[in-house]
N, C-alpha and C positions, 0 to 999 in steps of 0.2 A: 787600961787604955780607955780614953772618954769618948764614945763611940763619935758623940754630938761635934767633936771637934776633930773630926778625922777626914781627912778629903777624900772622898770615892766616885770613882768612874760610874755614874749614872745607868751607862749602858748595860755594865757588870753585875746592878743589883738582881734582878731579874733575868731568869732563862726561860730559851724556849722548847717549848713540849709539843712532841708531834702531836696536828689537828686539834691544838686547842689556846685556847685563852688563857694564859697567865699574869696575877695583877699581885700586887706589893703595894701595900699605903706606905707610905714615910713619914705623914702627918695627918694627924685628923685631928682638928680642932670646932669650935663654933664656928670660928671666921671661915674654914674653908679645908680643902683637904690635898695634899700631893700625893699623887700614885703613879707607879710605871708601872707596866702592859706589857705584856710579849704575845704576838697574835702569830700563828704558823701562817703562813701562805692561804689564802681561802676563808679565814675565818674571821669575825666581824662580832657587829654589834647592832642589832635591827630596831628598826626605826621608834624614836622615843622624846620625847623631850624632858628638858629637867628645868626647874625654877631660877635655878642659878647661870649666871655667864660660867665658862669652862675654856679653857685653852688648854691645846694639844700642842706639844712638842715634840716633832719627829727627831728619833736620838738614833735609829737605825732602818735600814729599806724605804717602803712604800706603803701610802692605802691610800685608798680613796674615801672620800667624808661630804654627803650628801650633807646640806643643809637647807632644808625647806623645798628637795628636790633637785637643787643644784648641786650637781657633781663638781667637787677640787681633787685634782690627786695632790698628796701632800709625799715630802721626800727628806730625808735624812738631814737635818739643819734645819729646816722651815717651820713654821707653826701657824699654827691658824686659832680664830677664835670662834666656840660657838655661843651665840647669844642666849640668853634666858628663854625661854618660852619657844623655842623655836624648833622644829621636828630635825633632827638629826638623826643620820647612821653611818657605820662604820664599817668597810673590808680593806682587807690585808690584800694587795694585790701582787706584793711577795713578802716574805717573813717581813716583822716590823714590830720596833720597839714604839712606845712612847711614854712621853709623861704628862700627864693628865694635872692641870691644876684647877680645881674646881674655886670658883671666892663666893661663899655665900652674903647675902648682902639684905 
């Protein structure tokens, strides 16, 4: 079976582990990388910036995503983008999946 031409439920590739952070690449190229996340309830990702724009795709639950201080709660369907250079962080404010598309540029 050729994995590359297989349809899968996004939510399914990744589980979650109590109290902690679980991540999956899917791609990781020059151009940019896709990853999903599985964050328990509580758990996050503290304050950082990265070079690259990045978009998160909520695939399951809740979190909230400071960007540059500003608080968004993000929710299951929704996505947000966070900009290049810009101080971002991340909590789970119940379990919550996502998918992370990074585009280096």
């Amino acid at each position: 079976m050729n994995q590359e031409s297989t349809a899968r439920s996004l939510v399914d590739l990744v589980a979650y582990q109590e109290a902690s952070v679980v991540s999956k690449t899917l791609i990781e190229k020059k151009a940019g990388t896709v990853t999903l996340f599985a964050f328990a309830k509580g758990q996050g990702l503290s304050e950082h910036t990265a070079p690259f724009d990045a978009m998160v795709c909520v695939l399951d639950g809740a979190a909230e995503i400071a960007i540059d201080g500003n608080p968004v709660t993000v929710r299951q369907g929704e996505m947000l983008v966070m900009p290049a250079n810009k101080s971002h962080a991340l909590k789970a404010i119940e379990r919550f999946k996502m998918m992370l598309t990074m585009i280096r540029s």
